[in-house]
C-alpha positions in Angstrom: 36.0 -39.3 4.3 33.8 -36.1 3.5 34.7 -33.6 1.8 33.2 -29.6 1.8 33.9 -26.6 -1.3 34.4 -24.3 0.6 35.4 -22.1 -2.0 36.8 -22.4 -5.9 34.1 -24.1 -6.5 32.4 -22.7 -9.6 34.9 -19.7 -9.9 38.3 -19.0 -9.7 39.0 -17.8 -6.3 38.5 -19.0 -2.7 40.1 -22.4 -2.9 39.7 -24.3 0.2 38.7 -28.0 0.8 37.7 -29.2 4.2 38.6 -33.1 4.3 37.1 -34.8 7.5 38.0 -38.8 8.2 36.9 -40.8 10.6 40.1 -39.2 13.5 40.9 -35.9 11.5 39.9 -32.3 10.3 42.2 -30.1 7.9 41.8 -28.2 4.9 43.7 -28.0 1.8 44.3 -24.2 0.9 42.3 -21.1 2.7 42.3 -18.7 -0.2 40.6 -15.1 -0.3 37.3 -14.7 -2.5 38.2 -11.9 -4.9 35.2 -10.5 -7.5 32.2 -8.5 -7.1 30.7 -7.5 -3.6 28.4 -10.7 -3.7 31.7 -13.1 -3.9 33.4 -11.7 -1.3 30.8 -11.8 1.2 31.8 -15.6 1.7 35.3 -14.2 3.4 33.4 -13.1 6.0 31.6 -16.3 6.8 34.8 -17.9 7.9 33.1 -19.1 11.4 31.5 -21.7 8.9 35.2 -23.1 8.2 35.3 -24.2 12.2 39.4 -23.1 12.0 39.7 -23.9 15.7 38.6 -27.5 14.6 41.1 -27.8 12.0 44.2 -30.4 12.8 46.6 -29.2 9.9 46.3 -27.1 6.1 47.9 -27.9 2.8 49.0 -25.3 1.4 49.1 -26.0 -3.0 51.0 -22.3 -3.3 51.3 -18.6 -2.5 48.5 -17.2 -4.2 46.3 -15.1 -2.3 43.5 -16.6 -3.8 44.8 -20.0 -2.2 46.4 -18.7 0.9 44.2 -15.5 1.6 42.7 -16.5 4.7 44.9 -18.3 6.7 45.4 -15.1 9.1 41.4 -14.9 9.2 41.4 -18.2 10.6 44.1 -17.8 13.0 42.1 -15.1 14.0 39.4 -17.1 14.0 41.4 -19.9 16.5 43.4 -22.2 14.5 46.4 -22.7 16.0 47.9 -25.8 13.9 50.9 -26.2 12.0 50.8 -24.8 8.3 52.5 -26.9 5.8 54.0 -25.6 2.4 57.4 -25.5 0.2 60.4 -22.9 1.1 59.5 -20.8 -1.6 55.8 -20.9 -0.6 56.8 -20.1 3.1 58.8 -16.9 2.3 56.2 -15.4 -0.4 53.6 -15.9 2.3 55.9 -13.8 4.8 55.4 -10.9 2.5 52.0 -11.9 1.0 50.1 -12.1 3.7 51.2 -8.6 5.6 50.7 -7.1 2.1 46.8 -8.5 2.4 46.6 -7.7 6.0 47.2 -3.7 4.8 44.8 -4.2 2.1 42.2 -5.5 4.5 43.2 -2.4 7.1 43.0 -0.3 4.5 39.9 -1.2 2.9 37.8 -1.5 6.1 39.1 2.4 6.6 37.5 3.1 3.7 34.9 1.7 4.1 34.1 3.3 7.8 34.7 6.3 6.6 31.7 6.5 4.1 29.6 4.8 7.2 31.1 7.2 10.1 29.2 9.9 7.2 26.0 7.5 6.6 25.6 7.1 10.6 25.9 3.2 10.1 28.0 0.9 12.8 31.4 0.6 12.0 32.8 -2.9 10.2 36.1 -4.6 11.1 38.7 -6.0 9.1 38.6 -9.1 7.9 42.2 -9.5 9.8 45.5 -7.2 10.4 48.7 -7.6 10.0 49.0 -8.9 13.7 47.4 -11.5 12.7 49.5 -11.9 9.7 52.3 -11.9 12.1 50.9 -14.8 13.8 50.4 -17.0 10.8 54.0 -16.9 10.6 55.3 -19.6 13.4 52.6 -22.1 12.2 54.2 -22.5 9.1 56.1 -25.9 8.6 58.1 -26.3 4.9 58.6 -29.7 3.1 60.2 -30.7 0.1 59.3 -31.9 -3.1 58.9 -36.3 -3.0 59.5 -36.1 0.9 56.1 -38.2 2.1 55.6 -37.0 5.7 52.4 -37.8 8.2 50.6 -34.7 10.0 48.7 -37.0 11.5 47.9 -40.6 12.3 46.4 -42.4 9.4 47.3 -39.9 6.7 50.5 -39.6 4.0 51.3 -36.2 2.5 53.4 -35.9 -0.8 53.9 -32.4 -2.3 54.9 -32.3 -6.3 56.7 -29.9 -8.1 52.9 -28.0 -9.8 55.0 -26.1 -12.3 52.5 -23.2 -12.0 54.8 -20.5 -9.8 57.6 -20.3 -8.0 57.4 -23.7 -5.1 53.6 -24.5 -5.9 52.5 -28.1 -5.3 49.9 -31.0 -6.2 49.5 -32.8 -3.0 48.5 -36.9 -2.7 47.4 -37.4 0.2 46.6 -41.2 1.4 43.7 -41.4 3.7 43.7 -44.9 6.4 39.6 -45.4 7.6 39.9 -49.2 9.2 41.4 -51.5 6.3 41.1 -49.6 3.6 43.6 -46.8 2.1 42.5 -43.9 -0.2 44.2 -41.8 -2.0 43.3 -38.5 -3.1 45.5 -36.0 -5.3 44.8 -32.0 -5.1 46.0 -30.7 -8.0 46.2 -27.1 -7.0 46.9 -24.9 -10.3 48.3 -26.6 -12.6 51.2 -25.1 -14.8 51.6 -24.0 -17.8 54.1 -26.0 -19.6 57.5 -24.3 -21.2 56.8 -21.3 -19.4 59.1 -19.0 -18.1 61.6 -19.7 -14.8 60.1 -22.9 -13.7 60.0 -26.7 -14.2 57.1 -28.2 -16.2 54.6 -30.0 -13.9 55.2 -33.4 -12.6 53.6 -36.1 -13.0 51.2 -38.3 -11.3 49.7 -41.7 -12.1 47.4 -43.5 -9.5 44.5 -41.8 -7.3 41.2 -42.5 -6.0 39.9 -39.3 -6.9 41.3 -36.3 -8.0 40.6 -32.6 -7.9 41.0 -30.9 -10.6 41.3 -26.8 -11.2 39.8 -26.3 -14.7 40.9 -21.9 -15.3 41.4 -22.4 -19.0 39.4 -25.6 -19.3 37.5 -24.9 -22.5 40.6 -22.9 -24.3 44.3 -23.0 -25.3 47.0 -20.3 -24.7 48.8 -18.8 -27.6 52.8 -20.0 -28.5 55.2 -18.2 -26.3 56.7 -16.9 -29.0 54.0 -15.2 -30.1 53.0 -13.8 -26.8 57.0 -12.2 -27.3 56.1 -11.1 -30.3 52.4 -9.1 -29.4 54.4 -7.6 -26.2 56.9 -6.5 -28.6 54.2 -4.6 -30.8 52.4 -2.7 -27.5 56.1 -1.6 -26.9 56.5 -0.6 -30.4 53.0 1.0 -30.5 53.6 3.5 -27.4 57.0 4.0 -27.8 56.3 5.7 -31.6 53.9 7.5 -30.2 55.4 8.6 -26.8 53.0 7.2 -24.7 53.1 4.5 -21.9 52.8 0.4 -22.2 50.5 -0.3 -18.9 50.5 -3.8 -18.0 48.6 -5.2 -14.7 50.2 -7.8 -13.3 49.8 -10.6 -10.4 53.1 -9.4 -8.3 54.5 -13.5 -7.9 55.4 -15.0 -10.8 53.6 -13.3 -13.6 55.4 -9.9 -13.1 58.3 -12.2 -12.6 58.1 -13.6 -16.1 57.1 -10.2 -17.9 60.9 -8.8 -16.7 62.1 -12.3 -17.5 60.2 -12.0 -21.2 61.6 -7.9 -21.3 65.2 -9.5 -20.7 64.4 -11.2 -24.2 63.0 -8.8 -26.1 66.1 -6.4 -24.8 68.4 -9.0 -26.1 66.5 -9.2 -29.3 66.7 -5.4 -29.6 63.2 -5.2 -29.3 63.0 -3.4 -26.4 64.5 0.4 -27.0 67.4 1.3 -24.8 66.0 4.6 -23.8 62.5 2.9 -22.6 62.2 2.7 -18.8 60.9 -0.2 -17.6 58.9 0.6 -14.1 58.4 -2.2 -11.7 55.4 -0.5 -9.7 54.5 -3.0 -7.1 56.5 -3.2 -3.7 55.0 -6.7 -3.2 56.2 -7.5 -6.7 59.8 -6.4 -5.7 60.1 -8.1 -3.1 58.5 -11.0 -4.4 61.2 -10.7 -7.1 64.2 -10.8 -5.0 62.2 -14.1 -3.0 62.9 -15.2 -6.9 66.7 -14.6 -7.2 67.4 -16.4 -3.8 65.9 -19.8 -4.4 67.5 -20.9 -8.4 67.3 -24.1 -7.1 63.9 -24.0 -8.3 64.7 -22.5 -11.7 63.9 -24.9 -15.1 67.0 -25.8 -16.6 67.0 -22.8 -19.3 67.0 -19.8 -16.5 70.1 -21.9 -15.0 71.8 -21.9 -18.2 71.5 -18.2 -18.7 72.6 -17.6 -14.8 75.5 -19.9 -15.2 76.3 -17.5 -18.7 76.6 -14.7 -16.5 72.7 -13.3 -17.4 70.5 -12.5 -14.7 67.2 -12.6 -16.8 65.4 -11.1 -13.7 67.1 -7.7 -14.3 67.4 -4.8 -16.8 69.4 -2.0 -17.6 66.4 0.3 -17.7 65.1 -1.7 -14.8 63.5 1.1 -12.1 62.0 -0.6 -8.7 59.4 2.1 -7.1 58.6 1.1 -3.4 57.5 4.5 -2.4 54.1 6.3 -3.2 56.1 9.5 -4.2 58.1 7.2 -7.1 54.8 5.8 -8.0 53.3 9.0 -8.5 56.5 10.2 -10.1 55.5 8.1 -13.1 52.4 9.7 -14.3 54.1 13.0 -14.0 56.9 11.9 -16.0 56.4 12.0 -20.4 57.5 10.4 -22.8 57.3 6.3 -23.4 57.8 3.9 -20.6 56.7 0.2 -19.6 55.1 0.2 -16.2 54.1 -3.1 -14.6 51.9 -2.6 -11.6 49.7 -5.1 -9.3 46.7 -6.0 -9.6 46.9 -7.7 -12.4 43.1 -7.7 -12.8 42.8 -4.3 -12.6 40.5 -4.2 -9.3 42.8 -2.8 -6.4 46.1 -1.3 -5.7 48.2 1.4 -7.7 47.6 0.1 -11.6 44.2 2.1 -10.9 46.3 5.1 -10.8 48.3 4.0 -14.2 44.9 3.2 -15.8 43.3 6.5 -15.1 46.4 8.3 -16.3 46.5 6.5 -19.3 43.1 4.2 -20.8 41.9 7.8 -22.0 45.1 8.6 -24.9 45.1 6.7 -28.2 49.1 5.9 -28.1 49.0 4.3 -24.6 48.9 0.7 -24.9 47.3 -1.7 -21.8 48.6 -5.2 -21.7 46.7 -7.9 -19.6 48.7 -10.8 -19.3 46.3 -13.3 -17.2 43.1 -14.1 -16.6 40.4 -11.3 -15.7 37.7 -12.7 -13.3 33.8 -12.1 -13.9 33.0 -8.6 -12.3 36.8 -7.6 -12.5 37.7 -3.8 -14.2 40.2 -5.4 -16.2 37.0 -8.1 -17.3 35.4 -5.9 -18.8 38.1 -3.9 -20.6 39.1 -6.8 -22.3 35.1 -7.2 -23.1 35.4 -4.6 -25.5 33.8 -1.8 -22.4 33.6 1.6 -24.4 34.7 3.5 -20.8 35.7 2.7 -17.9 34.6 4.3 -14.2 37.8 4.5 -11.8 37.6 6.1 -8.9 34.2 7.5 -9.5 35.2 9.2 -13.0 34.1 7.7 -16.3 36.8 7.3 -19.0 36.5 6.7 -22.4 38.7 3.5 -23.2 40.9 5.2 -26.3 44.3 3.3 -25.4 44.9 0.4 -27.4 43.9 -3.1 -25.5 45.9 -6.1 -25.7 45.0 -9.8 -24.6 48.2 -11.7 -24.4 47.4 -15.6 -23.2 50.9 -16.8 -23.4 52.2 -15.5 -20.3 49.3 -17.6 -18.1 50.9 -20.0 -15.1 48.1 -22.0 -16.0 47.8 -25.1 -18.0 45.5 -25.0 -21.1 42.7 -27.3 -21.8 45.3 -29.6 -24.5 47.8 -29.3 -21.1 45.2 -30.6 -19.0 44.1 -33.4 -21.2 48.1 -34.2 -21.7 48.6 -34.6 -18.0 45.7 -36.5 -17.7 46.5 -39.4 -19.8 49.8 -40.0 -17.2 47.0 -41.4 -15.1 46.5 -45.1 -14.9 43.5 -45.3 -12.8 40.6 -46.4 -14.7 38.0 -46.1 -12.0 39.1 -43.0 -10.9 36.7 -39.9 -10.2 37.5 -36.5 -11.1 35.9 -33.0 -9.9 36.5 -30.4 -10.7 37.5 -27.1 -8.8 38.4 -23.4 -9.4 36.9 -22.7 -12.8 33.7 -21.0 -14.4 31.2 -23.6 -15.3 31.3 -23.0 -18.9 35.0 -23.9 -19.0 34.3 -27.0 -16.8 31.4 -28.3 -18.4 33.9 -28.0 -21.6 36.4 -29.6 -19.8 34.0 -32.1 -18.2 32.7 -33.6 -22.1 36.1 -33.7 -23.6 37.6 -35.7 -20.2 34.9 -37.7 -20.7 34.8 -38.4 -24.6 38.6 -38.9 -24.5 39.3 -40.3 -21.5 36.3 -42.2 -20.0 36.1 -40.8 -16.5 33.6 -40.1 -14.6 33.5 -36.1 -14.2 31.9 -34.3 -11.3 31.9 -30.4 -11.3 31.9 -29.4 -7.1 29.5 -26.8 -6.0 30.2 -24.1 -3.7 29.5 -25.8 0.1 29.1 -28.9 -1.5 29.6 -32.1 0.6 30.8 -35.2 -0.9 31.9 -38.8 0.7 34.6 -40.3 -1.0 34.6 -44.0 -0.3 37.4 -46.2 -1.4 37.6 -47.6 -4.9 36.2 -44.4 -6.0 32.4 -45.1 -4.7 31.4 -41.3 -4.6 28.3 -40.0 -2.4 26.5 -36.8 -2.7 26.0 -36.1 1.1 24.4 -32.2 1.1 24.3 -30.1 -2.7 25.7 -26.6 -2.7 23.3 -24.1 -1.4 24.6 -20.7 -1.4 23.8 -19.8 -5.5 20.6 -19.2 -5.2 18.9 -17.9 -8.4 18.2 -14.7 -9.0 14.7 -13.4 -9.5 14.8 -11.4 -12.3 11.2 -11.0 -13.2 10.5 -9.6 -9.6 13.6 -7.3 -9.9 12.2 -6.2 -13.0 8.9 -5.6 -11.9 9.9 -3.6 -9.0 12.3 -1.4 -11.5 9.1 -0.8 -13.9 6.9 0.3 -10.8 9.0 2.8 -10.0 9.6 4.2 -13.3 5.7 4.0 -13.1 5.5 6.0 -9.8 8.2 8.3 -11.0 5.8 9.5 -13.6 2.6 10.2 -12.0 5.4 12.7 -9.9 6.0 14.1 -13.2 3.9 17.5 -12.3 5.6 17.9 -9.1 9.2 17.5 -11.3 8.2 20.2 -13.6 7.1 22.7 -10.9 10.6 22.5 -9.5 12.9 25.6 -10.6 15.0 25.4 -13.7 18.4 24.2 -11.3 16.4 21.5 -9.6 15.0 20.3 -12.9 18.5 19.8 -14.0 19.4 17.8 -11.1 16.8 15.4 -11.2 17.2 14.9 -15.2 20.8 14.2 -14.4 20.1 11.5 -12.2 17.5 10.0 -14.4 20.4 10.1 -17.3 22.7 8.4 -15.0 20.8 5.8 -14.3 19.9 5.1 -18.2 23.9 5.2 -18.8 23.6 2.4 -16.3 21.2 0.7 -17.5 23.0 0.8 -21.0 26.0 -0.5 -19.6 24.0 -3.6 -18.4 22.7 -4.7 -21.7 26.5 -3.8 -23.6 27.5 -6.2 -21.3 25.4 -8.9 -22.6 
């Protein structure tokens, strides 16, 4: 069978594997590229991903950065059945119309500023018809029920322990006499965290891929994760200001009520301190939550069966209107406000931030990981200020970095769930991860463990024979390097040209002057902010 990357392949977004046998097409996951500009130009190359072609998709969870483009390739002509767990199913009915908006929304934007410029009009990368019609292609399955899509391959989904019905998938491939197996691992969870199980376990493959997020680090105890939120609340409440916390709407903002429910317990959490949940999708992502316990770890079923709903709070305040949103930020005095993205990039916490990043008592929380190119990147970088919006803010609020509260497994968890395997000649590759983490990951699986470690490439292709023979078929060829010495060059020359202008500059009037020298500090301010960020 062959295998493509097309996407999570050296980062931590656009997960999506095309697996072609010798009778069959389908993909496992269709996620949305999320970073800077040059990342999500791949969404729009989804003609490469031949949806019509497809048979069937895996879905491993709800993420968007797993499930993100499933209406672009309906769109696009796929018309084949969708399979996920319940849980995944009914986020993805909210999850995707939320994206559709976004992508409606952003594409107005965008036109407007070209409708200005003169330049043609761009379309969305789908609407929410489209989300619509991702709908009835959707098929669920339960956890250890083996099914067949189609002839000559086995499905098994596994309980991932990473968010609320996420999945590894096996999958057993029949070419002629011989049988492969291959195991997706999806996101892998963290273990002991906060409303669901710890991930299963697995023991034979073929091959396996791997995500590798936190591959060359640990998280921090759960306790003391409960312990730093406690002292942001502390911080801002003394001093009247607001705890701002961006948060992923499923699951993570899930667990940060969940961890709120303990510290109110504790008496950590003061009982004139509202707690804002500022995230439609979140809310109703929440209540998605409350109707499926059945997929609770045993400790949330202990506290429901108490009589504590550890998804609520007194103080609890849902805001599904842009009028209650706003509301916030023209109400004083200290309050906890959890608002999506949780990497700072889109949607209302860009409102919260600029309110609030500029005062010394505010506290901002981030509570998962920050991609490369990401606002909430480079504020956990250390960035002196901030631009949102188009205005420059000094970063004054006190930042914290609280690892605990990841869905994802640590490098030590990886390792751990690992050595369940009994599958000597079994090949790994590794998926959705920066390659510093991976090629951490990589040496330690292969120090410790003795496999044979292979770190995918975006638009890779790979044959997978059986017995683990692995083939190289076509190396990924979209990174291309960049030519900084030419980039450079060209900067220099026009600094160069610039200068023998500088006459002209100086005959300009006194107002004109100004402008110019304004422009010429904004671009050094630029320029500084490169090299800071080195």
């Amino acid at each position: 069978m062959k295998i493509t990357f097309m996407g999570a392949a050296r980062t931590v977004t656009g997960s999506c594997y095309i697996v072609e046998t010798e009778s069959v097409r389908f993909a496992v996951d269709c996620g949305l590229h999320q970073g800077n500009a040059e990342i999500e130009k791949r969404n729009r190359a989804i003609s490469d991903y031949r949806a019509k072609d497809l048979d069937f998709i895996l879905i491993t969870h709800a993420h968007i950065d797993h499930t993100g483009l499933l209406p672009a390739a309906v769109r696009a002509g796929f018309d084949g059945p969708i399979y996920m767990t319940q849980p995944t199913r009914d986020l993805l009915d909210i999850m995707l119309l939320d994206s559709a908006h976004i992508q409606e929304m952003e594409a107005e934007w965008e036109n407007r500023k070209r409708l200005r410029k003169g330049i043609a009009p761009v379309n969305p990368l789908y609407d929410q018809t489209d989300a619509v019609a991702t709908n009835p292609l959707m098929r669920t399955i339960q956890y250890g029920s083996s099914f067949e899509p189609a002839s000559g391959i086995t499905v098994n989904f596994k309980d991932a322990g990473h968010i609320l019905g996420s999945a590894f998938i096996e999958i057993w491939v029949k070419e002629g006499d011989d049988t492969t197996k291959v195991v997706f691992s999806g996101d892998i969870g963290h273990k002991d965290q906060l409303i669901v199980r710890n991930p299963s376990i697995i023991e034979k493959a073929d091959y396996l891929l791997m995500e590798s997020t936190y591959g060359d680090r640990n998280h921090k105890d759960s306790t003391n994760s409960l312990d730093e939120l406690a002292e942001a609340i502390a911080w801002s409440y003394s001093n009247g200001e607001k705890v701002v916390i961006p948060s992923f709407a499923v699951e993570r903002s899930q667990q940060l009520i969940y961890s709120l429910f303990l510290l109110y317990k504790a008496g950590k959490l003061p009982e004139d301190m509202p707690v804002y949940l500022d995230s439609p999708l979140a809310i109703r992502a929440t209540e998605i939550f409350r109707n499926h316990p059945e997929y609770f770890d045993l400790d949330t079923k202990e506290l429901l069966h108490n009589g504590d709903n550890p998804l609520s709070l007194p103080n609890l305040k849902f805001t599904l209107d842009t009028e209650a949103s706003q509301a916030i930020n023209n109400t004083s005095g200290p309050a906890v406000v959890i608002s999506a993205s949780g990497m700072a990039n889109a949607g209302r916490i860009k409102h919260h931030l600029r309110h609030n990043i500029w005062k010394k008592g505010a506290s901002i929380v981030f509570v998962g990981y920050q991609g490369v190119g990401t606002p909430g990147r480079r504020i956990v970088n250390g960035a002196d200020d901030i631009t949102i919006f188009g205005e420059k803010l000094k970063v004054e609020a006190k930042i914290f970095t609280i690892n605990g509260f990841s869905g994802h497994a640590g490098q030590d968890e990886m390792i751990d769930w690992l050595k369940h395997f009994d599958s000597p000649s079994m090949k790994i590759i590794l998926t959705h991860g920066e390659i510093k983490s991976q090629k951490v990951l990589s040496g330690r699986i292969t120090q410790e463990l003795g496999y044979e470690v292979h770190i995918a490439d975006y638009r890779e292709e790979l044959m997978l024979a059986p017995r683990g023979e692995m083939q190289p078929i076509l190396k990924g060829k979209a990174l291309q390097e960049i030519d900084w010495e030419f980039l450079l060059q060209d900067s220099e020359k026009l600094f160069g040209e610039f200068r023998t202008r500088l006459d002209k500059v100086k005959s300009q009037p006194f107002i004109g002057q100004t402008e110019l020298r304004d422009k010429l500090l904004e671009i050094n301010r630029q320029v500084i902010e490169l090299i800071s960020e080195l």
